[in-house]
C-alpha positions in Angstrom: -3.5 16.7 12.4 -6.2 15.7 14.7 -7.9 12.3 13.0 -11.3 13.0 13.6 -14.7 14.5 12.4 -17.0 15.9 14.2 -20.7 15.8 12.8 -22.3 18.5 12.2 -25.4 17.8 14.7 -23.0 17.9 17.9 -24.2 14.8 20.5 -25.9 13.2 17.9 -24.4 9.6 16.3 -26.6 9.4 12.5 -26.4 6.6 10.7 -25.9 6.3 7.3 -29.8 4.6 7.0 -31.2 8.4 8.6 -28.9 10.3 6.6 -29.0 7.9 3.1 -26.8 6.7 0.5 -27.3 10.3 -1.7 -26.2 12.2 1.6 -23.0 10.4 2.5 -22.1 10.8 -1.0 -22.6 14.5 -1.1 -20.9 14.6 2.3 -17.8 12.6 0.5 -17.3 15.4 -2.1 -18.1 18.5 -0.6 -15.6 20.9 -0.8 -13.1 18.9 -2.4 -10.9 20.2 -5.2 -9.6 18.0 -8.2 -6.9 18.0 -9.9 -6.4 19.6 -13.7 -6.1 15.7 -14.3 -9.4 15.2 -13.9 -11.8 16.2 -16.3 -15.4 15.0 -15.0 -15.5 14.0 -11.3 -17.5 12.8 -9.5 -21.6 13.5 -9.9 -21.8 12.4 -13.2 -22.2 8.8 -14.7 -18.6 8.2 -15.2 -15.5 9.9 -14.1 -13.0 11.3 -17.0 -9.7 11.2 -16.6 -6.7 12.5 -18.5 -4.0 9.9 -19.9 -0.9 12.0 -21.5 0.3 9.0 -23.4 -3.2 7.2 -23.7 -2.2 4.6 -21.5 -3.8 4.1 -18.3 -2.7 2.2 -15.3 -5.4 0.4 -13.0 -5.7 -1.7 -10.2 -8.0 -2.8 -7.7 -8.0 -3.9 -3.8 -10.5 -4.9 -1.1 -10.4 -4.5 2.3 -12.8 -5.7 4.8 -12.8 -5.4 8.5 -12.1 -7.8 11.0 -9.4 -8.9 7.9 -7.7 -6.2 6.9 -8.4 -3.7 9.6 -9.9 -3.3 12.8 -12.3 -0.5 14.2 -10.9 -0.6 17.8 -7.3 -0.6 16.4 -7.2 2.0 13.9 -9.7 5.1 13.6 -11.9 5.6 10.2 -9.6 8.1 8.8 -6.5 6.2 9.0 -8.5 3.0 7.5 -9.2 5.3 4.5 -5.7 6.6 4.3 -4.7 3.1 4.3 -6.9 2.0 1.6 -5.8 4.1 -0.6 -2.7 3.8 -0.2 -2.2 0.2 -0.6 -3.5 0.7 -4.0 -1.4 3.9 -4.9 1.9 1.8 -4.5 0.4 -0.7 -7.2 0.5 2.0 -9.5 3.5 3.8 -8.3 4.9 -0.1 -8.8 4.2 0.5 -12.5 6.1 3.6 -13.0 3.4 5.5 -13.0 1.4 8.3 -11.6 -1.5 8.3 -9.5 -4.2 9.8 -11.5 -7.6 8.8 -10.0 -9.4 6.9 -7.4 -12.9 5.6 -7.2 -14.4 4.3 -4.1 -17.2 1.9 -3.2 -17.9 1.3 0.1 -20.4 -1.2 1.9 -21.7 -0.9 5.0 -24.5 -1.8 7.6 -27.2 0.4 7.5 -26.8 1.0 11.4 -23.3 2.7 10.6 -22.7 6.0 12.3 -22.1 8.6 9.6 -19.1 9.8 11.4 -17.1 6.1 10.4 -18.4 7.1 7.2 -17.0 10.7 7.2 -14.2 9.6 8.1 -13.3 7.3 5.9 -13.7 9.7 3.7 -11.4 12.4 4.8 -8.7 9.9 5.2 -9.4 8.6 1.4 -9.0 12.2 0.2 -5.9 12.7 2.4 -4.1 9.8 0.7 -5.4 10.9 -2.3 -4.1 14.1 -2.4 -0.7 12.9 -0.9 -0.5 10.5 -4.1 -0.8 13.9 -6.2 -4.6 13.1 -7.3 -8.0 12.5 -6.1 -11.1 10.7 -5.5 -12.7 11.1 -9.0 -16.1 8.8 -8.2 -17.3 6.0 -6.3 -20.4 4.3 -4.8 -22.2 3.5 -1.9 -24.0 0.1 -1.0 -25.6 -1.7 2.4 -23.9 -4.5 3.1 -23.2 -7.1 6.2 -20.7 -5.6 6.8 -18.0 -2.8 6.5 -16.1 -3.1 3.1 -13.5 -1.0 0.9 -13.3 -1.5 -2.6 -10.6 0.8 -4.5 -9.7 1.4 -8.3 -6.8 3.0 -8.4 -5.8 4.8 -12.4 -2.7 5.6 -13.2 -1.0 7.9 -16.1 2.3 6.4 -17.3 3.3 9.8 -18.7 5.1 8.5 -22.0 7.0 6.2 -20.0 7.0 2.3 -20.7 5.6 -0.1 -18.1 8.3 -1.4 -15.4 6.9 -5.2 -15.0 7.9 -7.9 -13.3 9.6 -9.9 -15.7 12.1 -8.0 -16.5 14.8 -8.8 -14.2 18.0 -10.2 -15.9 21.0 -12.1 -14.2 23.5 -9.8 -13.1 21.2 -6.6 -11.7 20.9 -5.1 -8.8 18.4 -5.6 -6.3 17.2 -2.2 -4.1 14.3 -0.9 -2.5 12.6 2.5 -1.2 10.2 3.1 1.4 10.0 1.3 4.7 10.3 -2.8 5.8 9.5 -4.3 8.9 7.3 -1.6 10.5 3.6 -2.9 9.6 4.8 -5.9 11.0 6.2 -4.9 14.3 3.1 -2.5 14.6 0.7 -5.6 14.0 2.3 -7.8 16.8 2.5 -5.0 19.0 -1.3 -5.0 18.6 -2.3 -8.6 18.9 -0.1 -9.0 22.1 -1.8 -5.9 23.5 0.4 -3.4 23.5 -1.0 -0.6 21.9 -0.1 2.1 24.1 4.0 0.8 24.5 5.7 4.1 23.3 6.5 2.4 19.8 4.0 5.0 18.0 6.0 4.8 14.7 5.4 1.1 14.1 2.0 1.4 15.6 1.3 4.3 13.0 3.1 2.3 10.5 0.6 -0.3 10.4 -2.5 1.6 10.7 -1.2 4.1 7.6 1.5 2.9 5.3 4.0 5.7 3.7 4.4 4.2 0.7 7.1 6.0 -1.4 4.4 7.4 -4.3 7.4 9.5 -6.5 10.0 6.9 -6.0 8.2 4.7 -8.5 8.6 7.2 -11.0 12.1 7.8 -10.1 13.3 4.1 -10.7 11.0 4.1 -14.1 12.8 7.0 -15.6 16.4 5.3 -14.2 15.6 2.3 -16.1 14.4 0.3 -12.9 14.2 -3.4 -15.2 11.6 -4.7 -12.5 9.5 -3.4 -10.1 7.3 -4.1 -7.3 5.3 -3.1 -4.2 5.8 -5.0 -0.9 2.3 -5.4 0.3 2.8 -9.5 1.1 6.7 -9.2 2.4 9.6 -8.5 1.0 10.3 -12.5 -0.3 7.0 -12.9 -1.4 7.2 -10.0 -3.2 10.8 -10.7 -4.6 9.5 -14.3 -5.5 6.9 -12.8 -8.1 9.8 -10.7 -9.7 11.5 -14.0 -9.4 9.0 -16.3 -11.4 7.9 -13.6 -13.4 11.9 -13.2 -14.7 12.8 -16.6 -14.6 15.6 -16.0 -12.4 16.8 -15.9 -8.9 17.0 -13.4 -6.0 19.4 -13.3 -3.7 19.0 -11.1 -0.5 22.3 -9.6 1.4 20.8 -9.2 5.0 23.9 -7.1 6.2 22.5 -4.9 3.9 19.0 -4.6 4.4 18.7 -2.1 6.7 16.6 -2.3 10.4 15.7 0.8 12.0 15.7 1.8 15.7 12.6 1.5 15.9 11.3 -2.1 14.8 14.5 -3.4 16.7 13.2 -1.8 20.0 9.7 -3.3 18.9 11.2 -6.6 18.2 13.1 -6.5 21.7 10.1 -6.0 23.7 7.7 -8.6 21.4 10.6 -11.3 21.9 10.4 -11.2 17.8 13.4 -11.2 15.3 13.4 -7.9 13.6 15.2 -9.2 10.1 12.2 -11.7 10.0 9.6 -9.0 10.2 11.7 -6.6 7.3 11.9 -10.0 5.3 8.2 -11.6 5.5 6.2 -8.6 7.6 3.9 -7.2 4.7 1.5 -4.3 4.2 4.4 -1.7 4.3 4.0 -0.8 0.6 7.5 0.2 0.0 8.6 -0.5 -3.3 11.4 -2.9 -4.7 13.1 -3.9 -7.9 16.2 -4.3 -10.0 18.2 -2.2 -11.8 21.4 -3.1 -14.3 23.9 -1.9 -11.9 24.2 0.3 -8.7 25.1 3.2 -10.9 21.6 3.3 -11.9 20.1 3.0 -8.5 18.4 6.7 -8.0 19.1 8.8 -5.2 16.6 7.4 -1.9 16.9 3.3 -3.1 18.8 1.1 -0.8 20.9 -1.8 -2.5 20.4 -4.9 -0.8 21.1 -8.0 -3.4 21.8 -9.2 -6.8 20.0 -11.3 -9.4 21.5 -15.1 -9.9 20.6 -17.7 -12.5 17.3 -19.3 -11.7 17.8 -22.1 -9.2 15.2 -24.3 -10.4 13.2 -25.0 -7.6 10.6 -23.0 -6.2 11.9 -23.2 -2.7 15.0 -21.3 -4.1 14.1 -18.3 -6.5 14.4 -15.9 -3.6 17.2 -17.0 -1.0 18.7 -15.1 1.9 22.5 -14.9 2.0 22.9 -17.5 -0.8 20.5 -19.9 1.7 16.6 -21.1 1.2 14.8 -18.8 3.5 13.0 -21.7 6.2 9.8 -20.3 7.2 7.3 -18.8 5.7 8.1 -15.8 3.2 5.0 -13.5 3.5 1.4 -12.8 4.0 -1.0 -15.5 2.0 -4.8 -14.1 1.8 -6.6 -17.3 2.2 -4.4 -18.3 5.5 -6.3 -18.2 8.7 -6.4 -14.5 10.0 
């Protein structure tokens, strides 16, 4: 599908400050159908939205550009797809499924209404592929562009999967994708955008995260559960302190694909170190009490030790202290 929109005054670049804030709103929700979930959308004060169990999920994100995205690397509707789906794996983290989104965005009031519009499509997009919708949101001027996301989620009778429940002797297995974002980034800051790696360049501009899988390892008694947004041992090291125990990675069996070695061969770059510490992929990983129990589309790639006692060593690779850094921190230089 082609990812871009076209204004409707052809030649002409509005800005959100001719069109105002009641306009890209209305533009935002035009059209768009909800799901039977959702029981007031958006136009009223609040959104309503339908819990089975009378448990909701929530979670929240920011992105802001120049940080977490870039206008000259990714176009408005894959930085909305993104958006919301780095907050769709929280709650597919939880067990649970994707019931609502709301939305504010801030932006400068010289913005051209098309960035708008197209963050907008691509919010939907994502939306929808998470099996729900953009239920409300808001609209503010600001310096400059920023994403805000909630993200609600409906556990559907089910029982939290957390972090801490990890116990000595499970399994360790993921779903989704590792090492892509990664390899698409530094394809990106070297300059090589336009290399023939269009996979891991996608991959970084739209994570895939694996939205049913979350729900698959809930109702196979996953015992913990997490998304990989920072990297797959910074990740593992909050199932790890969360648990009390240590995480030991098997890196003949965490799998590389074709394409982030190809990547990794032309950046000069180790491809296990971008599927252990690349983040932003949002696949999802946890523990489960034995590979029996590991559903169909999880990949088994460790076991859970006895806590080592040092911080250094509640995730290690091999039976070894990973050397290096393990993920992405926020407050480290961009």
């Amino acid at each position: 599908m082609d990812d871009t929109v076209t204004d409707s005054a052809a030649g002409t670049e509005r800005t959100v400050a001719q069109v105002g804030e009641f306009d890209v709103i209305s533009r935002a929700v035009a059209g768009r159908v909800q799901p039977s979930s959702t029981i007031v959308g958006p136009g009223d004060d609040a959104a309503v939205v339908a819990a089975s169990d009378g448990r909701i999920a929530a979670s929240t994100d920011m992105l802001v550009h120049g940080r977490h995205f870039r206008l000259d690397w990714s176009s408005p509707i894959q930085i909305g797809r993104k958006a919301i789906a780095q907050n769709g794996a929280d709650i597919a983290a939880m067990g649970a499924q994707c019931s609502g989104f709301l939305v504010s965005l801030g932006c400068p009031a010289d913005t051209p209404v098309s960035v708008t519009d197209g963050l907008n499509e691509g919010m939907w997009r994502e939306a929808v592929a998470a099996g729900s919708a953009v239920v409300g949101g808001d609209v503010v001027q600001s310096p400059q562009l920023v994403i805000s996301i909630t993200a609600l989620g409906d556990l559907q009778g089910r029982a939290p999967v957390l972090r801490s429940g990890a116990h000595v002797g499970d399994v360790i297995a993921y779903a989704g994708r590792l090492g892509w974002s990664a390899a698409g980034l530094a394809l990106l800051l070297a300059g090589r955008g336009a290399t023939g790696h269009e996979g891991v360049l996608d991959a970084h501009r739209v994570p895939v995260p694996p939205y049913r899988a979350g729900i698959d390892a809930a109702e196979a008694g996953a015992t913990s559960l997490t998304d990989v947004s920072d990297g797959l041992l910074a990740d593992l090291g909050h199932i790890a302190d969360a648990s009390g125990v240590r995480l030991d990675v098997d890196p003949d069996l965490v799998g590389i694909s074709p394409e982030v070695r190809s990547a990794a061969t032309l950046a000069g770059h180790d491809p296990l170190e971008w599927v252990l510490t690349g983040g932003e992929d949002h696949a999802l990983v946890g523990t489960f009490s034995d590979a029996t129990a590991v559903p169909p589309g999880w990949t088994v790639i460790g076991r859970v030790e006895r806590g080592a006692g040092e911080p250094a060593g509640r995730v290690t690779v091999g039976g070894r202290v990973h050397t290096g850094r393990s993920g992405w921190s926020s407050f480290e230089s961009a």
